[in-house]
C-alpha positions as CSV (number, residue, x, y, z in Angstrom):
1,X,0.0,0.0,0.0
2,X,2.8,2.5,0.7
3,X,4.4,1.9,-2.6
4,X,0.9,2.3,-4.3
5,X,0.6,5.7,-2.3
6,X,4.4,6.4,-3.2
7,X,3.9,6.0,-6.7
8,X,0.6,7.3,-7.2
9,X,1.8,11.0,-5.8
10,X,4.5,10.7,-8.3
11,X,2.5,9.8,-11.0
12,X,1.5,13.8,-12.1
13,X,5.3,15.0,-11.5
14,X,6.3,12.2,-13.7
15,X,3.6,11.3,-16.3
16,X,2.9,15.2,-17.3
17,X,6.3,16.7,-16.9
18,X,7.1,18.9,-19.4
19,X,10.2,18.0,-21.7
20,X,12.3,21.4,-22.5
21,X,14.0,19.8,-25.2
22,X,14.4,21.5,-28.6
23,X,12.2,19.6,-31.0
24,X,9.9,20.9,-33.4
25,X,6.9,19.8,-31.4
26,X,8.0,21.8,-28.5
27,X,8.7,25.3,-30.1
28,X,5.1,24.5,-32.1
29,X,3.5,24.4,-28.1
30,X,5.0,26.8,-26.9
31,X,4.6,29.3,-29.6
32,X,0.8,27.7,-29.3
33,X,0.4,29.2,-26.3
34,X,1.6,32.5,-26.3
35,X,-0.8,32.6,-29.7
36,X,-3.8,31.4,-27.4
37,X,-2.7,33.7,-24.8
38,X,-3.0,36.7,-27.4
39,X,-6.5,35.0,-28.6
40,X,-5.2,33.4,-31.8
41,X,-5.6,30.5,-33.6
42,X,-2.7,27.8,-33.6
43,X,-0.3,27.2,-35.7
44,X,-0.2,23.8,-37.3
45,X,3.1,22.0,-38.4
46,X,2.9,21.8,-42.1
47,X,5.0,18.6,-44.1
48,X,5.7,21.0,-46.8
49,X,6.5,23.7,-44.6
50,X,8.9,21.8,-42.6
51,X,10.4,19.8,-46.2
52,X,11.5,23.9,-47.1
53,X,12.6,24.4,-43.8
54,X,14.9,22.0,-44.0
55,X,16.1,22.8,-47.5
56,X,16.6,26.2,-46.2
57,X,19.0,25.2,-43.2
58,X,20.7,22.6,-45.3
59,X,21.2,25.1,-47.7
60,X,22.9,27.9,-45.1
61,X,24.8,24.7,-43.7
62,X,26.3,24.0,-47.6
63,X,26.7,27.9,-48.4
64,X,28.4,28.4,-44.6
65,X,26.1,31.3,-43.8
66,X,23.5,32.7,-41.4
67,X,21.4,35.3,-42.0
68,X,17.7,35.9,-43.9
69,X,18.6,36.4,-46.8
70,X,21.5,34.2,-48.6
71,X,24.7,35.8,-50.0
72,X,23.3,35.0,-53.5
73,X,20.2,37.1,-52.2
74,X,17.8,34.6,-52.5
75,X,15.1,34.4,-50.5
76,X,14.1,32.0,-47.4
77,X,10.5,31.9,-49.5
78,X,12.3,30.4,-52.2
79,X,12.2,27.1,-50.9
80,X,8.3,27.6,-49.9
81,X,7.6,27.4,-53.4
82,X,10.3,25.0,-54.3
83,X,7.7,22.8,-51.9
84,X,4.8,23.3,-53.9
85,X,3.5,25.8,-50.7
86,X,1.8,28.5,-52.4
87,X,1.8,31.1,-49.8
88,X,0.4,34.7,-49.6
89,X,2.3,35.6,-46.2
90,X,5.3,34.3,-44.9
91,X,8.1,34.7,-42.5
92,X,11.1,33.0,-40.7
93,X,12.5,33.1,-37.2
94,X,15.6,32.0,-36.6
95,X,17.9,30.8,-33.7
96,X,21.5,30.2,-33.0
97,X,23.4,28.6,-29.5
98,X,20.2,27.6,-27.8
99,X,20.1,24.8,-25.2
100,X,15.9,24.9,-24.5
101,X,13.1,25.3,-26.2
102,X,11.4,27.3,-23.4
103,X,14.4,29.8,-22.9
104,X,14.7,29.6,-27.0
105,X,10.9,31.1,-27.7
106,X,11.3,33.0,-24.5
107,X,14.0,35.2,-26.3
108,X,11.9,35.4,-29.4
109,X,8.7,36.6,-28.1
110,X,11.6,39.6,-26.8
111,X,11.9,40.9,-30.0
112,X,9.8,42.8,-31.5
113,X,10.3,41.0,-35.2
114,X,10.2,37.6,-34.1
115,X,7.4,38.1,-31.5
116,X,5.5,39.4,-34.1
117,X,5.8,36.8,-36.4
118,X,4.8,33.8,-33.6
119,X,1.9,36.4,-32.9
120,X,0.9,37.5,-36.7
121,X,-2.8,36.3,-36.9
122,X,-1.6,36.2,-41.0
123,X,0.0,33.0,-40.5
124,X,-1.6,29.4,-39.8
125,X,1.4,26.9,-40.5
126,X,5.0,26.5,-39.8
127,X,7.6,24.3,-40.5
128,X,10.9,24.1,-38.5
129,X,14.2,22.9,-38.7
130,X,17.1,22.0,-36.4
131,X,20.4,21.3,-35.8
132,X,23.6,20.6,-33.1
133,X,26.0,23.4,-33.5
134,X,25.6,26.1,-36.2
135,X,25.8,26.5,-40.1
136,X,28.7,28.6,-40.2
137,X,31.3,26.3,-38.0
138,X,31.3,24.4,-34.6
139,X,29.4,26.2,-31.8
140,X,27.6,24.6,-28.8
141,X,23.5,24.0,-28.4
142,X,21.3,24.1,-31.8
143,X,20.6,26.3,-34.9
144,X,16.4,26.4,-35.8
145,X,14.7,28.1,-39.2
146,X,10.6,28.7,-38.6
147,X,8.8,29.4,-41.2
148,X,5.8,30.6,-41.4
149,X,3.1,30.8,-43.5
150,X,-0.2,31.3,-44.9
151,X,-1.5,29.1,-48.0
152,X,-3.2,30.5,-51.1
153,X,-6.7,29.0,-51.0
């Protein structure tokens, strides 16, 4: 009976504790719910969205840059379209040397750019992409690209 008790007071601290790791799930909720704090809709994780994300950081990694726009001065929309996502607002947050997901959003909803992209009611899908280290050489924690987006209907 005392291990029952024991492991029944446990059970909430341990079933429904709430993972801080970087994945794209966990930037999705949190960003969900600074949106539903603000009244808005959430965002949904889109497979295209994500697809272009990746292309995107894969392409910084290959080129050796980061920045919004590449050194070529293409676009991060580019590879929305390059995805067959045919948008008519989009946007991109991104994040370098972060160890949480919570301290990681945190920062963004700081600045006024990226804060207003996670809160833009414009947008309704994302897609996100993540690495160890960074696309311009070694460097501790993880890189992550957002984009966001709104489909043409």
């Amino acid at each position: 009976m005392k291990r029952l008790l024991l492991f029944l007071l446990l059970l909430p601290a341990t079933a429904f504790a709430e993972t801080n790791e970087i994945t794209p799930e966990n930037i999705v909720a949190r960003m969900n719910a600074y949106r539903a704090d603000a009244g808005l809709a959430p965002l949904r994780l889109d497979d295209r969205v994500t697809l272009a994300a990746r292309d995107r950081m894969r392409d910084m990694e290959d080129t050796g840059y980061w920045s919004h726009e590449s050194p070529t001065g293409m676009s991060p929309f580019t590879w929305l379209t390059v995805r067959d996502y045919s948008f008519t607002a989009a946007a991109e947050n991104l994040a370098s040397g972060f160890e949480t997901a919570r301290f990681l959003v945190d920062s963004w909803m700081e600045s006024h750019g990226h804060r207003e992209n996670i809160l833009s009611p414009m947008y309704e899908d994302c897609g996100i992409a993540i690495i160890d280290g960074a696309t311009t050489g070694r460097a501790t924690g993880k890189s992550v690209v957002v984009l966001f987006g709104k489909r043409q209907r």
